[in-house]
Structures are given as structure tokens and as C-alpha cells.
BAPAVEX-371136 format. One record per residue (C-alpha): x, y, z. Coordinates in steps of 0.5 Angstrom, whole numbers, plus 500, padded with zeros to 3 digits. Layout:
N
+-----+-----+-----+
|  xx |  yy |  zz |
+-----+-----+-----+
|   X |   Y |   Z |
...
+-----+-----+-----+
//
This chain:
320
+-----+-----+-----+
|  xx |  yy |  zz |
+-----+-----+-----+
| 492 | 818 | 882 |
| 493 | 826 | 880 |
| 497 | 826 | 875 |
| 496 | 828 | 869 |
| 500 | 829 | 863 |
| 500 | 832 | 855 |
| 505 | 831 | 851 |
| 507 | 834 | 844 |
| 510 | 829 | 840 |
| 516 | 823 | 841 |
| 523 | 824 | 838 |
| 528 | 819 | 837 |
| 535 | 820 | 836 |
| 538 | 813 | 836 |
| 537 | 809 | 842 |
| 534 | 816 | 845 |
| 526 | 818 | 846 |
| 523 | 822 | 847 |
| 517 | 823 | 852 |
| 513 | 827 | 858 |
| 516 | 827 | 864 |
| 510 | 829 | 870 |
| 513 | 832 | 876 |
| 509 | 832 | 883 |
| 507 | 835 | 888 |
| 508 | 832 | 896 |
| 500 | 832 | 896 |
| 496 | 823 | 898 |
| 491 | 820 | 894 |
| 490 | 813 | 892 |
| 499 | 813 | 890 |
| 503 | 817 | 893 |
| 506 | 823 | 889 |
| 513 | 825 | 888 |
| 515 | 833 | 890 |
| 515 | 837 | 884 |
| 521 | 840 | 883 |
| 523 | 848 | 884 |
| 525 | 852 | 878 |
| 532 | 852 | 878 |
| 532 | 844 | 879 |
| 528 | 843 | 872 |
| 533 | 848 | 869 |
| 537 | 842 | 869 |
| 542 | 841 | 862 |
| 543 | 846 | 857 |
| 544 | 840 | 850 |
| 538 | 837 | 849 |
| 534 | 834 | 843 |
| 530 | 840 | 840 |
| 522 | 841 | 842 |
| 517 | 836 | 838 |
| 512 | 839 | 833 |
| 505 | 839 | 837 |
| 502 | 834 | 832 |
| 508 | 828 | 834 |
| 513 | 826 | 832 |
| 513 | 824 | 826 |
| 513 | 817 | 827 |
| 506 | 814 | 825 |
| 508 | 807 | 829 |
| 508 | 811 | 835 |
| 502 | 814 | 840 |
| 503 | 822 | 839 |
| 504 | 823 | 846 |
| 508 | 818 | 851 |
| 509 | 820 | 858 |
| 513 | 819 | 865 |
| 512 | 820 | 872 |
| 518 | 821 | 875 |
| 522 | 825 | 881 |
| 527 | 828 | 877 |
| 528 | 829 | 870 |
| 535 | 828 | 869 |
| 536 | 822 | 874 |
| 530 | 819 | 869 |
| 534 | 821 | 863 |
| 541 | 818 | 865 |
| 536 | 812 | 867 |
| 532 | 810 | 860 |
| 535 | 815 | 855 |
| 529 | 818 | 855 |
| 528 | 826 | 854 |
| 521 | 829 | 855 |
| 517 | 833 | 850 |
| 512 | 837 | 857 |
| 514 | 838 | 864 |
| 508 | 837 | 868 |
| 508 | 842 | 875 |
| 502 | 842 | 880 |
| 501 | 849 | 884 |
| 497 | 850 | 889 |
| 493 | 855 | 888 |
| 494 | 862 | 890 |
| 501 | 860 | 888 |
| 504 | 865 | 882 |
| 505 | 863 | 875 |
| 511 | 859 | 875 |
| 515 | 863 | 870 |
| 522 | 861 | 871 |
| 519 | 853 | 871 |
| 516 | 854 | 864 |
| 522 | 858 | 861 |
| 526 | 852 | 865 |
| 522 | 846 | 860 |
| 524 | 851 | 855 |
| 531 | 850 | 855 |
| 530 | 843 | 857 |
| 527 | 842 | 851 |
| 520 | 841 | 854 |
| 514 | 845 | 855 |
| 510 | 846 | 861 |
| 503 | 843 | 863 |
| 500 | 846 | 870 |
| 495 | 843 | 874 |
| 492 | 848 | 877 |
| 490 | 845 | 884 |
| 484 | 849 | 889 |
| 486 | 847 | 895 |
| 485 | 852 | 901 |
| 481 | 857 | 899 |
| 473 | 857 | 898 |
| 470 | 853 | 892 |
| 464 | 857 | 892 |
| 469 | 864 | 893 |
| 471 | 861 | 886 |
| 465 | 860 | 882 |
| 463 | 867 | 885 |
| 468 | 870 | 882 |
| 471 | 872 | 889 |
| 478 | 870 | 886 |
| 478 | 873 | 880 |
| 485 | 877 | 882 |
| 489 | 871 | 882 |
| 486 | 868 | 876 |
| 487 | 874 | 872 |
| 495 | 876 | 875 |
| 495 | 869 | 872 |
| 494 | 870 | 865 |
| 496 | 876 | 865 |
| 504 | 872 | 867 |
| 502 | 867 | 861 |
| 501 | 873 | 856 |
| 507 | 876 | 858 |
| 512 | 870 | 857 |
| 507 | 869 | 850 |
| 509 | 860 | 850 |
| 504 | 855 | 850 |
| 502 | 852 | 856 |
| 498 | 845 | 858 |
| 493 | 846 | 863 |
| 489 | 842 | 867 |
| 484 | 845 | 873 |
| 482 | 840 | 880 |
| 484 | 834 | 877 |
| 480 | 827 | 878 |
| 474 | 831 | 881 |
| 470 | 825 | 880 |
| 473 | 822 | 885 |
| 472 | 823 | 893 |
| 479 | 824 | 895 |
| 480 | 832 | 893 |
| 475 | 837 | 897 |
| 473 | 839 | 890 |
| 471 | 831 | 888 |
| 466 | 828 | 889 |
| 461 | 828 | 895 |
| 465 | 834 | 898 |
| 462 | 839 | 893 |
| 456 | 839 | 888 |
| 457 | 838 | 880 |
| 454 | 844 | 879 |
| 458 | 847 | 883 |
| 465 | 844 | 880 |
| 463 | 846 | 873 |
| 461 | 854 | 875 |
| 467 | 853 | 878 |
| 472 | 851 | 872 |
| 468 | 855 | 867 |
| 470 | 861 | 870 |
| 477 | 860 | 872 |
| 477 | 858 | 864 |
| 474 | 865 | 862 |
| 477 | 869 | 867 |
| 484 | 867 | 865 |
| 483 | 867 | 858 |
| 479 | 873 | 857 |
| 485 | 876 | 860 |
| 490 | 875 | 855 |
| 492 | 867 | 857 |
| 490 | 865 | 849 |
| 496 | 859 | 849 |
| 493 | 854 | 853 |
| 491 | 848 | 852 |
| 485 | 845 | 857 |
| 485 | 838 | 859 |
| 478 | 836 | 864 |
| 482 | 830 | 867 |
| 478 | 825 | 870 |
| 480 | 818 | 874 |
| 477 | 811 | 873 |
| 471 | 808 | 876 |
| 472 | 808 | 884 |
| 468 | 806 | 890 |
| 463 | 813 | 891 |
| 466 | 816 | 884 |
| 460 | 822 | 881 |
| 458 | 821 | 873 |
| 463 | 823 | 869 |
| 457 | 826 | 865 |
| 455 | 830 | 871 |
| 461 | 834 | 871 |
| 462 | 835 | 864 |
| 464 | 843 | 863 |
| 462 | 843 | 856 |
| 466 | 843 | 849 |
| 468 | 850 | 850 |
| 472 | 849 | 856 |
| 476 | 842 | 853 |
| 481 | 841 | 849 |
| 482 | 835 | 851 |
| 480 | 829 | 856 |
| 485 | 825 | 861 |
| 484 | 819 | 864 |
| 488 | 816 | 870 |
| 488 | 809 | 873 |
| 492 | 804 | 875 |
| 494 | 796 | 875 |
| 494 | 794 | 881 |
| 495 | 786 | 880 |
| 498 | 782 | 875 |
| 491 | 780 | 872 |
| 490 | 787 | 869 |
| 490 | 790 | 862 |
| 488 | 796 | 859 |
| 481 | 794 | 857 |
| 480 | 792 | 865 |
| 483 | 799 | 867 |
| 480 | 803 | 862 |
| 474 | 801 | 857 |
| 469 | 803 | 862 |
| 471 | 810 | 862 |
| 472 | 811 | 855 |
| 466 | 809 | 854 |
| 464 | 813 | 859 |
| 468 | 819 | 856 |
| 465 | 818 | 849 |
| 459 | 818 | 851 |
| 459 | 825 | 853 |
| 465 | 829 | 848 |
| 469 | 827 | 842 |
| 475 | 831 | 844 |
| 482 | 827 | 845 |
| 483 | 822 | 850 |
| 489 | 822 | 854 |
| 491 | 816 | 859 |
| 493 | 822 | 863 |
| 497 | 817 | 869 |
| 497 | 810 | 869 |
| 502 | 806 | 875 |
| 504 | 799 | 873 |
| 505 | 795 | 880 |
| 512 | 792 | 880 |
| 513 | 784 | 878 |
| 515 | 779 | 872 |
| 508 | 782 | 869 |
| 511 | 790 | 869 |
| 513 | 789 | 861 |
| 507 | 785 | 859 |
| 502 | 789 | 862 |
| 507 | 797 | 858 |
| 505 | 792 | 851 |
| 497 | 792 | 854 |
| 497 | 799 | 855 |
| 501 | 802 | 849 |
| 497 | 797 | 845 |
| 490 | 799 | 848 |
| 492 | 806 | 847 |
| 493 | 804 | 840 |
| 487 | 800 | 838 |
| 482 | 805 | 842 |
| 486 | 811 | 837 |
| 487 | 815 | 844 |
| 492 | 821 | 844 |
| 498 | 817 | 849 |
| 499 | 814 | 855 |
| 504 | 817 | 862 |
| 507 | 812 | 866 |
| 508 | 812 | 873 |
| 515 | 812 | 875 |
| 515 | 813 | 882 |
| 516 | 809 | 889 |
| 518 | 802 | 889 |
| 512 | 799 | 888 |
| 511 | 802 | 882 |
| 517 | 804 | 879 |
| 521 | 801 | 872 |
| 526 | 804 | 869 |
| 531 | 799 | 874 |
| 528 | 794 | 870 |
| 531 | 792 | 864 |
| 525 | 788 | 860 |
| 521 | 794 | 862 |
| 524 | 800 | 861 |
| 525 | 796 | 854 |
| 518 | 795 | 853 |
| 517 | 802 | 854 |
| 523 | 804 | 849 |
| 520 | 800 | 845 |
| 513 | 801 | 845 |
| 513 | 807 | 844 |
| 515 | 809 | 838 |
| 512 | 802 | 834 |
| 507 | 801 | 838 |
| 501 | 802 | 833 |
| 505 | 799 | 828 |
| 501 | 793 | 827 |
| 494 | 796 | 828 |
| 496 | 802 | 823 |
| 498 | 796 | 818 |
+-----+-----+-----+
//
């Protein structure tokens, strides 16, 4: 799983909410992805709901941030009523800063999160500085469209499915490695971002959370992806260990960055399991997987309820 996702807040309009829509490159993990869309695709719509403060909607009984992972923005909008606050985008490196994509999320509303992928070219080179060109044409891209942005870089390392993950490099290696594409990319100018260090639940061969911990300095925030797999799941089975195992090391926000849901007559109970763990656990949000039949549920009308409803009222009755 590789998603990841950062939301600014949750408006709502009537039947409408407002949330995080992450959109995919066609690269295979343990799920398959969606492709991301091109900027032009994501321009989409000019009338939308007006961009959410970054410190949420307002709505106490809400999480702050609430996410989708979808194909289209505008099929899942015309499918829930549902608009997002932060449009996610994977790039693979060496790819240019995607100014026509952000300024696209802009006019839909929403702002952009990139996930900063180091695929095909050297990690070494990397932590070495032997790529500090791109870094740097990077912010500088960043600096002249002065919006904010989220950013993640080399998602799920703990785990061994990315050349960057577990088993393929060192973790000092990974951790040289997202050092300095911070500091290159902030020293030039790229001051707006916000960083998240997104990780994935325990898994078969999986690395130490704590051994690839860049330092507080590097992190704003921590994200989590897992997965309900059977109808027995529920957000303390998926998620407890890895909290645990986050605040252990950073007290830094927590994100369910990505979680996917299998379809079936458990999907509605299993939203509320999780937007109530995300509540209880006092975390950032939650970005649900809405992508491939097996896990996609906004053509279910109890399950795209319980997210409409969850998500604006969820904490209701912890905050209570």
C-alpha cells in the first residue's frame, strides 16, 4: 500500500463533505493503484467549495483531516457529493515539479500532496548529494508558485516491496537519503512544505519503525497505511501495533495515510471501526481506498453513508 494522504480540514455544505482525494501512479504493491491523473485531467470544474482553514473544518465532531483514494476526482464527487480539500499526486523521480497539477487542485478547491518516489536512479547517489540538481530545480519550482504543499518521500520503506524498503537498502542509508532531499530542497527555497514520514503496518520481513526514524527535524507528521483484509478486522487489529510503535519514537501527528476496506456486508461497520479508532486514538484522519472492486465503496449506499456520516460526527461521542 502507497498512498498516502494529508487533508487540510472537512467543509460541509448541506449533504456535501468535504475530503482528501489521493490519486495514484500505475506502480504494484500489496494493492493495486490507480494511475495518477495529468494536470489537465485534475483542472477539472471551475465552481467548488471554498479551500478549508489547515487547522480543519471547524466541526469539532469531525477528524480534521478525512481522505479518498480514488481514480477521478470528479466521478467520485458526482458518486458521494463529496469534494476534496488535498489532491495527492505520485511522481516519479527525476519528474518536474508539477505546477500546472497543483495550480490545477487549486482551482478545484484543494491543495496538492506530492509523493516523491526514488525509483530508477542510484539511492547512494542520492544521500551523496549526486542528485542535488533535481532536488534543487525542485524548490526552486516550489518557491516561484509560493502555495503550500504536502510532501512525502520513499513511502512504506519499512516494508520490502520498493528498492528503497526494507532489505534492499540499510536504514542508514534511507535516513541519509531523506535528510538530504529535506535540506536540499528546503535550503533552496522550498519553505512551504509539509513533511510526512509515511510508513506501512507490520508485514513479513518489515524493518523497525525506530530504525528509520529521520529525526524531528525532518517530520511534521507520521502516516500509517494498512489494510482490512477479512470481515474480522477492525482499527485496533490493523493499527494499534504501529501506534504504539510511532509514539514510541515521535510525538508528531498521526495520519491513517491509506486504509482499504474489502468489499462486503461488513464494509459499513468496519468505516465506523475506523473513524472511531482515529477518534479514540486522538489521530490526524483517515484516507480510504476507493479504488478496484474489491475494495471500492462509493456504489454502496450504507457504506458511502457511514463515511458521510462518520466523517463529520465521528468524535461526537468520544469528545462528549
Amino acid at each position: 500500500m502507497r498512498y498516502v494522504s494529508l487533508a487540510l480540514g472537512v467543509v460541509c455544505a448541506l449533504a456535501t463533505i468535504v475530503v482528501v482525494l489521493v490519486v495514484r501512479s500505475g506502480s504494484v504493491s500489496s494493492v493495486m493503484h490507480p494511475v495518477s491523473l495529468s494536470p489537465s485531467a485534475v483542472a477539472g470544474p471551475g465552481t467548488t467549495p471554498p479551500l478549508a482553514s489547515s487547522t480543519g473544518s471547524g466541526d469539532e465532531n469531525g477528524l480534521p483531516q478525512v481522505g479518498i483514494v480514488a481514480d477521478s476526482l470528479k466521478n467520485f464527487q458526482a458518486a458521494t457529493s463529496a469534494y476534496p480539500t488535498v489532491s495527492v499526486h505520485y511522481l516519479s523521480w527525476g519528474t518536474p515539479f508539477p505546477t500546472a497539477t497543483i495550480l490545477g487542485d487549486r482551482r478545484l478547491g484543494a491543495t496538492a500532496m506530492i509523493v516523491l518516489e526514488p525509483e530508477r536512479v542510484s539511492l547512494p547517489g542520492i544521500a551523496a548529494g549526486q542528485e542535488d540538481a533535481y532536488l534543487k530545480s525542485f524548490a526552486a519550482a516550489d518557491r516561484n508558485l509560493g502555495l503550500p504543499i504536502l510532501l512525502s518521500y520513499a513511502p512504506e520503506a519499512n516494508g520490502d516491496w520498493y528498492t528503497w524498503g526494507a532489505h534492499h537498502i540499510s536504514p542508514a542509508l534511507y535516513i541519509q537519503m531523506w535528510q538530504r532531499v529535506h535540506d536540499v530542497i528546503q535550503d533552496n527555497g522550498g519553505t512551504k512544505i509539509t513533511w510526512l514520514w509515511q510508513m506501512n503496518v507490520p508485514w513479513p520481513n518489515s524493518d523497525p519503525m525506530n530504525q528509520l526514524w529521520p529525526g524531528s527535524r525532518y517530520v511534521n507528521e507520521v502516516g500509517i497505511d494498512g489494510q482490512m483484509t477479512s470481515a474480522g478486522d477492525t482499527f485496533s487489529s490493523v493499527f494499534d501495533p504501529s501506534l504504539a510503535e510511532v509514539r514510541s519514537i515521535t510525538d508528531d501527528p498521526i495520519l491513517i495515510s491509506e486504509v482499504s476496506v474489502r468489499v462486503g456486508p461488513s464494509m459499513p461497520q468496519q468505516i465506523n471501526s475506523l473513524f472511531s479508532g482515529a477518534c479514540s486514538n486522538h489521530l490526524e484522519g483517515i484516507v480510504l481506498f476507493d479504488v478496484h472492486k474489491e475494495w471500492q465503496f462509493d456504489s454502496d449506499t450504507q457504506a458511502v453513508a457511514a463515511f458521510k456520516q462518520d466523517a463529520t460526527s465521528a468524535c461526537r461521542d468520544i469528545k462528549s
